[in-house]
C-alpha positions in Angstrom: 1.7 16.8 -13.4 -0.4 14.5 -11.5 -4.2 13.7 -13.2 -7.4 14.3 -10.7 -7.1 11.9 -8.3 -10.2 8.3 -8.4 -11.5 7.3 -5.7 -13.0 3.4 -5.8 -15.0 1.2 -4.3 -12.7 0.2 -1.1 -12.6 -3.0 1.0 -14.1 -2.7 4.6 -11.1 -3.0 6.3 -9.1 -0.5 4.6 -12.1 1.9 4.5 -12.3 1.9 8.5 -8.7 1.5 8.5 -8.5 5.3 7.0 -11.9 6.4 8.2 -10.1 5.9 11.9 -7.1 7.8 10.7 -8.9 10.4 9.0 -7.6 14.2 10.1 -5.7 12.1 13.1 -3.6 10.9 10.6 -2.8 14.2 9.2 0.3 16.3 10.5 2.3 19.4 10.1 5.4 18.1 8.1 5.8 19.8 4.9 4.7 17.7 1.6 4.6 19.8 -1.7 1.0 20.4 -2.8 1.7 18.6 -5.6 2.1 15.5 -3.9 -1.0 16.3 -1.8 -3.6 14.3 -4.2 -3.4 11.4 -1.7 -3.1 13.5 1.7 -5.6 11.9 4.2 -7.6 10.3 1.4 -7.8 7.1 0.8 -6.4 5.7 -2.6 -7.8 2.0 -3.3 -8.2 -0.5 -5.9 -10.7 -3.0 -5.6 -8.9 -6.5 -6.7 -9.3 -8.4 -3.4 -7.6 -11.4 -4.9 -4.5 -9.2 -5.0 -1.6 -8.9 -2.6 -1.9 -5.8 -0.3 1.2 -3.6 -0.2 2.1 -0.9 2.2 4.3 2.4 1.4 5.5 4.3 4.5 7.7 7.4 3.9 7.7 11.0 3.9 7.0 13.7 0.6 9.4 11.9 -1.5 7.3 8.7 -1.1 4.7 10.8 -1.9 6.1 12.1 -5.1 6.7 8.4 -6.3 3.7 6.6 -4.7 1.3 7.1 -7.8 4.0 5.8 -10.3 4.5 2.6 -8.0 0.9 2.3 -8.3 0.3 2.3 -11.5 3.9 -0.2 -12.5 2.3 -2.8 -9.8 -1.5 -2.4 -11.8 -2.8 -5.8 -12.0 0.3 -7.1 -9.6 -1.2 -6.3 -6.2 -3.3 -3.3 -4.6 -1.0 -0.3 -3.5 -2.0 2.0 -0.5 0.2 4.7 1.5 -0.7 5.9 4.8 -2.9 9.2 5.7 -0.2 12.2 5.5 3.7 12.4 5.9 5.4 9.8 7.6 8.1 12.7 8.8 10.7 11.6 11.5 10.8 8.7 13.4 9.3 10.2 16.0 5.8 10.8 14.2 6.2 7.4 13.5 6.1 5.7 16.7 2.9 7.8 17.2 1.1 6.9 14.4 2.8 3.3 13.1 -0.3 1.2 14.7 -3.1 3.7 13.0 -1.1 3.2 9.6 -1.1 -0.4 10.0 -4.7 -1.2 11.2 -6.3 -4.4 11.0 -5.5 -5.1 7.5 -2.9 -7.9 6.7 -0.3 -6.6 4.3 1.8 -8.7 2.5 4.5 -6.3 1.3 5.5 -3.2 3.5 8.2 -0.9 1.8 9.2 1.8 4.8 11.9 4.8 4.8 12.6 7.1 7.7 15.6 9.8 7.9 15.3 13.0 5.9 12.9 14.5 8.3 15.3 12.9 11.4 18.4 14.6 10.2 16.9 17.8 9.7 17.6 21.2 11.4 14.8 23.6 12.2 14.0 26.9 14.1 11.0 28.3 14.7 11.9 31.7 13.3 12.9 30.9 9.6 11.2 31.6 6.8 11.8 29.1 4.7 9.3 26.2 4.2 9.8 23.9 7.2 11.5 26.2 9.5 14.6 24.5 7.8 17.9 26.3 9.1 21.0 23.9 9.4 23.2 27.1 10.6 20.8 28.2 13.9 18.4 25.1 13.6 18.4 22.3 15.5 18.6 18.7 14.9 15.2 17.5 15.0 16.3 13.7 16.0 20.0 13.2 16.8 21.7 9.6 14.9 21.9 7.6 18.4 17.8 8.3 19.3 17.1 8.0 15.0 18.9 4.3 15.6 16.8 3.6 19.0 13.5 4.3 17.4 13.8 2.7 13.9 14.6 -0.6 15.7 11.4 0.0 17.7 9.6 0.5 14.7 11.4 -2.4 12.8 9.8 -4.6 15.3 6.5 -3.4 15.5 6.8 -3.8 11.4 8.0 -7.3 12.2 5.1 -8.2 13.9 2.6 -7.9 11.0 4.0 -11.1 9.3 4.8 -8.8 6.1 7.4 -8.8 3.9 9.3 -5.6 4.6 11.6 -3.3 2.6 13.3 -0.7 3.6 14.4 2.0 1.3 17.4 4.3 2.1 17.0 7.8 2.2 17.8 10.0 -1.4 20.5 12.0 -2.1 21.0 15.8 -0.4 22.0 18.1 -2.8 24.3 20.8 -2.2 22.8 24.0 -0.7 19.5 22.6 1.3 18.6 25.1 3.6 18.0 22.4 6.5 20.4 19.8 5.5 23.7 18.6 5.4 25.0 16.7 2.4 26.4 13.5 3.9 24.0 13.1 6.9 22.2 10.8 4.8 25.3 8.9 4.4 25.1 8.7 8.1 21.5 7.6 8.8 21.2 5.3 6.0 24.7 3.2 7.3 23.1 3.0 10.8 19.7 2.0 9.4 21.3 -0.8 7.1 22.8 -2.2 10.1 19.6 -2.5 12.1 18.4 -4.0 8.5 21.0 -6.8 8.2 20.4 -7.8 12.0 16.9 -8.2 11.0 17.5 -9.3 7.6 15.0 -6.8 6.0 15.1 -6.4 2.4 16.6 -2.9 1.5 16.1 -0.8 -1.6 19.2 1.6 -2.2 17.2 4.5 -3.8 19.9 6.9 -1.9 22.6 4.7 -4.9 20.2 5.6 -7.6 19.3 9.6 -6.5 23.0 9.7 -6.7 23.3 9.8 -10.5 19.9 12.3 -10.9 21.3 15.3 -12.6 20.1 19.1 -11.3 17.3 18.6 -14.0 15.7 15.9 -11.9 15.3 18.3 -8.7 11.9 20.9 -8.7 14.3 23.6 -7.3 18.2 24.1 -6.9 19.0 22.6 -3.5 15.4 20.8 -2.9 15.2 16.9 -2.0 12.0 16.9 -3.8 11.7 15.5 -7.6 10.2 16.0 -10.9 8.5 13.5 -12.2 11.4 11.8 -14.7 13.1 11.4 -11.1 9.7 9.8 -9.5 9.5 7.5 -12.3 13.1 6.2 -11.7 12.3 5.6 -8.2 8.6 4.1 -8.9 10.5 1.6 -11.5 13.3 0.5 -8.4 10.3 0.7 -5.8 7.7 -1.4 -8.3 10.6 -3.8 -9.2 11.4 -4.7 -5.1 8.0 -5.2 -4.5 7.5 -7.7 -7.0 10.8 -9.8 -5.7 9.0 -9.8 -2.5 6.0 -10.6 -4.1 7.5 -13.7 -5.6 
Protein backbone atom coordinates (compact mmCIF):
# COMPACT_ATOMS: atom_id res chain seq x y z
CA UNK A 1 0.00 0.00 0.00
CA UNK A 2 2.56 2.29 1.31
CA UNK A 3 5.91 2.91 -1.22
CA UNK A 4 9.55 2.34 0.66
CA UNK A 5 9.81 4.85 2.96
CA UNK A 6 12.94 8.30 1.98
CA UNK A 7 14.76 9.35 4.30
CA UNK A 8 16.28 13.23 3.68
CA UNK A 9 18.68 15.39 4.59
CA UNK A 10 17.11 16.64 8.06
CA UNK A 11 17.48 20.00 9.93
CA UNK A 12 19.72 19.85 13.25
CA UNK A 13 17.15 20.31 15.41
CA UNK A 14 14.75 17.86 14.39
CA UNK A 15 17.60 15.28 13.76
CA UNK A 16 18.60 15.56 17.62
CA UNK A 17 15.14 16.07 18.41
CA UNK A 18 14.43 12.18 17.17
CA UNK A 19 18.00 10.98 17.79
CA UNK A 20 17.02 11.81 21.73
CA UNK A 21 13.83 9.99 21.25
CA UNK A 22 15.15 7.25 19.41
CA UNK A 23 13.95 3.50 20.95
CA UNK A 24 12.84 5.85 24.17
CA UNK A 25 10.29 6.96 22.03
CA UNK A 26 9.07 3.66 21.05
CA UNK A 27 6.31 1.72 23.01
CA UNK A 28 4.17 -1.24 23.22
CA UNK A 29 0.74 0.05 21.81
CA UNK A 30 -0.34 -1.82 18.87
CA UNK A 31 0.14 0.09 15.28
CA UNK A 32 -0.53 -2.25 12.26
CA UNK A 33 2.76 -3.03 10.48
CA UNK A 34 1.60 -1.36 7.79
CA UNK A 35 1.57 1.89 9.26
CA UNK A 36 5.06 1.02 10.79
CA UNK A 37 7.12 2.80 7.78
CA UNK A 38 7.50 5.88 10.09
CA UNK A 39 7.84 3.93 13.60
CA UNK A 40 10.92 5.55 15.40
CA UNK A 41 12.31 6.94 12.24
CA UNK A 42 12.44 10.13 11.41
CA UNK A 43 10.42 11.38 8.24
CA UNK A 44 11.80 14.92 7.05
CA UNK A 45 11.70 17.27 4.30
CA UNK A 46 14.28 19.69 3.91
CA UNK A 47 12.39 23.22 2.98
CA UNK A 48 13.50 25.27 5.98
CA UNK A 49 11.61 28.28 4.67
CA UNK A 50 8.49 26.18 5.34
CA UNK A 51 6.14 26.12 8.32
CA UNK A 52 6.81 23.17 10.73
CA UNK A 53 3.78 21.10 11.55
CA UNK A 54 3.26 18.58 14.23
CA UNK A 55 0.92 15.30 14.15
CA UNK A 56 0.31 13.58 17.52
CA UNK A 57 -2.04 10.61 17.54
CA UNK A 58 -2.18 6.99 17.74
CA UNK A 59 -2.20 4.10 14.62
CA UNK A 60 -4.98 5.90 12.88
CA UNK A 61 -2.74 9.03 12.65
CA UNK A 62 -0.43 6.72 11.54
CA UNK A 63 -2.41 5.38 8.76
CA UNK A 64 -3.20 9.01 7.44
CA UNK A 65 0.16 10.76 8.32
CA UNK A 66 1.85 9.96 4.76
CA UNK A 67 -1.27 11.27 2.86
CA UNK A 68 -1.20 14.60 4.99
CA UNK A 69 2.22 14.76 3.98
CA UNK A 70 2.19 14.50 0.68
CA UNK A 71 -1.52 17.14 0.28
CA UNK A 72 0.69 19.80 2.48
CA UNK A 73 4.05 19.13 -0.21
CA UNK A 74 5.34 22.42 -0.87
CA UNK A 75 2.80 24.05 1.99
CA UNK A 76 4.91 23.37 5.01
CA UNK A 77 7.22 20.37 6.35
CA UNK A 78 5.10 17.54 8.06
CA UNK A 79 6.70 15.31 10.93
CA UNK A 80 4.91 12.86 13.51
CA UNK A 81 6.40 11.78 16.63
CA UNK A 82 8.64 8.45 17.31
CA UNK A 83 5.88 5.51 17.81
CA UNK A 84 2.13 5.52 18.96
CA UNK A 85 0.92 8.34 20.88
CA UNK A 86 -1.63 5.54 22.74
CA UNK A 87 -3.58 6.95 25.82
CA UNK A 88 -3.19 9.93 27.51
CA UNK A 89 -1.25 8.50 29.90
CA UNK A 90 1.84 7.66 27.47
CA UNK A 91 1.33 11.08 26.63
CA UNK A 92 2.21 12.87 29.66
CA UNK A 93 5.31 10.74 29.66
CA UNK A 94 6.60 11.41 26.48
CA UNK A 95 4.77 15.02 25.32
CA UNK A 96 8.15 17.07 26.12
CA UNK A 97 10.51 14.29 24.04
CA UNK A 98 7.87 14.74 21.07
CA UNK A 99 8.04 18.37 21.21
CA UNK A 100 11.85 19.06 21.64
CA UNK A 101 13.44 22.13 20.92
CA UNK A 102 11.91 22.73 17.67
CA UNK A 103 9.34 25.54 17.17
CA UNK A 104 6.25 24.24 15.50
CA UNK A 105 3.83 26.35 13.96
CA UNK A 106 0.95 23.99 13.55
CA UNK A 107 0.33 21.09 16.11
CA UNK A 108 -2.78 18.73 15.13
CA UNK A 109 -3.24 16.29 18.38
CA UNK A 110 -5.89 13.41 19.11
CA UNK A 111 -6.07 11.31 22.20
CA UNK A 112 -9.05 8.73 23.21
CA UNK A 113 -9.28 5.44 21.40
CA UNK A 114 -6.47 3.91 23.35
CA UNK A 115 -8.08 5.85 26.80
CA UNK A 116 -11.48 4.17 26.29
CA UNK A 117 -10.21 0.94 25.73
CA UNK A 118 -10.60 -2.41 27.75
CA UNK A 119 -7.75 -4.79 28.13
CA UNK A 120 -6.74 -8.03 29.96
CA UNK A 121 -3.70 -9.55 30.08
CA UNK A 122 -4.93 -12.98 29.05
CA UNK A 123 -6.69 -12.30 25.59
CA UNK A 124 -5.61 -13.28 22.60
CA UNK A 125 -6.56 -10.84 20.52
CA UNK A 126 -4.05 -8.07 19.35
CA UNK A 127 -3.92 -5.63 22.23
CA UNK A 128 -5.14 -7.71 24.94
CA UNK A 129 -8.49 -6.01 23.85
CA UNK A 130 -11.50 -7.55 25.83
CA UNK A 131 -14.44 -5.02 26.68
CA UNK A 132 -16.39 -8.07 28.49
CA UNK A 133 -13.44 -9.13 31.26
CA UNK A 134 -11.01 -6.14 30.27
CA UNK A 135 -10.61 -3.26 32.04
CA UNK A 136 -10.85 0.33 31.19
CA UNK A 137 -7.40 1.41 30.55
CA UNK A 138 -8.15 5.25 31.50
CA UNK A 139 -11.63 5.98 33.04
CA UNK A 140 -13.60 9.56 31.31
CA UNK A 141 -13.00 11.75 34.58
CA UNK A 142 -8.81 10.93 34.66
CA UNK A 143 -9.06 10.98 30.34
CA UNK A 144 -10.60 14.77 31.04
CA UNK A 145 -7.73 15.54 33.93
CA UNK A 146 -4.90 14.67 31.71
CA UNK A 147 -5.86 16.10 28.29
CA UNK A 148 -6.21 19.49 30.00
CA UNK A 149 -2.61 18.91 31.37
CA UNK A 150 -1.53 18.09 28.13
CA UNK A 151 -3.57 20.95 26.38
CA UNK A 152 -1.49 23.28 28.42
CA UNK A 153 1.75 21.94 27.98
CA UNK A 154 0.70 22.16 23.96
CA UNK A 155 -0.29 25.72 24.85
CA UNK A 156 2.98 26.61 25.89
CA UNK A 157 4.79 26.01 22.51
CA UNK A 158 3.18 29.19 20.93
CA UNK A 159 1.63 26.73 18.11
CA UNK A 160 -1.34 26.75 16.50
CA UNK A 161 -3.15 23.69 17.82
CA UNK A 162 -5.86 21.36 16.41
CA UNK A 163 -7.40 18.84 17.91
CA UNK A 164 -9.05 16.06 16.02
CA UNK A 165 -11.89 13.94 17.55
CA UNK A 166 -11.57 10.46 17.79
CA UNK A 167 -13.06 8.10 14.62
CA UNK A 168 -15.94 6.21 14.58
CA UNK A 169 -16.18 2.55 16.52
CA UNK A 170 -17.74 0.14 14.53
CA UNK A 171 -19.93 -2.45 15.80
CA UNK A 172 -18.25 -5.67 17.15
CA UNK A 173 -14.62 -4.26 18.37
CA UNK A 174 -13.29 -6.66 20.52
CA UNK A 175 -12.09 -3.87 23.08
CA UNK A 176 -14.48 -1.17 22.42
CA UNK A 177 -17.74 0.15 22.93
CA UNK A 178 -19.55 1.93 20.18
CA UNK A 179 -20.52 5.23 21.72
CA UNK A 180 -17.55 5.75 24.09
CA UNK A 181 -16.14 7.79 21.53
CA UNK A 182 -19.27 9.85 21.73
CA UNK A 183 -18.30 10.26 25.23
CA UNK A 184 -14.53 11.18 25.19
CA UNK A 185 -14.76 13.28 22.19
CA UNK A 186 -17.87 15.67 24.05
CA UNK A 187 -15.60 15.92 27.16
CA UNK A 188 -12.54 16.74 25.01
CA UNK A 189 -14.45 19.50 22.91
CA UNK A 190 -15.33 21.11 26.08
CA UNK A 191 -11.80 21.38 27.41
CA UNK A 192 -11.32 22.66 23.52
CA UNK A 193 -13.80 25.52 23.58
CA UNK A 194 -12.42 26.66 27.09
CA UNK A 195 -9.15 26.95 25.41
CA UNK A 196 -10.40 27.86 22.11
CA UNK A 197 -8.40 25.12 20.18
CA UNK A 198 -9.19 24.57 16.75
CA UNK A 199 -11.01 21.13 16.39
CA UNK A 200 -11.20 18.76 13.35
CA UNK A 201 -14.36 16.45 13.54
CA UNK A 202 -12.88 13.40 11.80
CA UNK A 203 -15.16 11.28 14.35
CA UNK A 204 -18.35 13.38 11.80
CA UNK A 205 -16.59 12.22 8.75
CA UNK A 206 -15.63 8.24 9.88
CA UNK A 207 -19.24 8.28 10.47
CA UNK A 208 -20.30 8.03 6.80
CA UNK A 209 -17.15 5.35 5.86
CA UNK A 210 -18.92 2.35 4.67
CA UNK A 211 -17.61 -1.38 5.96
CA UNK A 212 -15.47 -1.17 2.68
CA UNK A 213 -13.39 1.56 4.27
CA UNK A 214 -12.37 -0.71 7.50
CA UNK A 215 -9.09 -3.43 6.96
CA UNK A 216 -11.29 -5.89 8.92
CA UNK A 217 -15.05 -6.22 10.14
CA UNK A 218 -15.05 -4.54 13.55
CA UNK A 219 -11.34 -2.86 13.31
CA UNK A 220 -10.92 1.09 13.90
CA UNK A 221 -8.15 0.86 11.50
CA UNK A 222 -8.51 2.06 7.63
CA UNK A 223 -7.74 1.27 4.16
CA UNK A 224 -6.31 3.67 2.32
CA UNK A 225 -9.58 5.28 0.37
CA UNK A 226 -10.51 6.00 4.28
CA UNK A 227 -6.85 7.58 5.04
CA UNK A 228 -7.09 9.65 2.13
CA UNK A 229 -10.47 11.10 3.38
CA UNK A 230 -8.96 11.93 6.50
CA UNK A 231 -5.50 13.26 5.06
CA UNK A 232 -7.81 15.66 2.70
CA UNK A 233 -9.84 16.98 6.24
CA UNK A 234 -6.41 16.87 8.24
CA UNK A 235 -4.30 18.67 5.13
CA UNK A 236 -7.30 21.12 4.71
CA UNK A 237 -7.21 22.34 8.79
CA UNK A 238 -3.77 22.68 8.64
CA UNK A 239 -3.71 25.06 5.94
CA UNK A 240 -6.60 27.30 7.72
CA UNK A 241 -4.13 27.40 10.48
CA UNK A 242 -1.55 28.07 8.25
CA UNK A 243 -3.18 31.10 6.96
Amino acid sequence: MFQPLQIFAQPIVLYALFVTCGLAGADSFYTPARDKYTIDKLDAQTAETLPKVLLIGDSIMSGYFKQTKQQLEGVAQVFRHPGNAGETRNGLKKIDQWLGDTKWDVIHFNWGLHDLCYRHPDSKVYGNRDKIRGTLSVPLEEYEKNLKALVKRLKETGAKLIFATTTKIPENEAGRFVGDEVKYNTAALDIMKQHDIAVNDLYELSSNFNLKMYVAPADVHHTGKANRQLAEQVAKAVREQLR
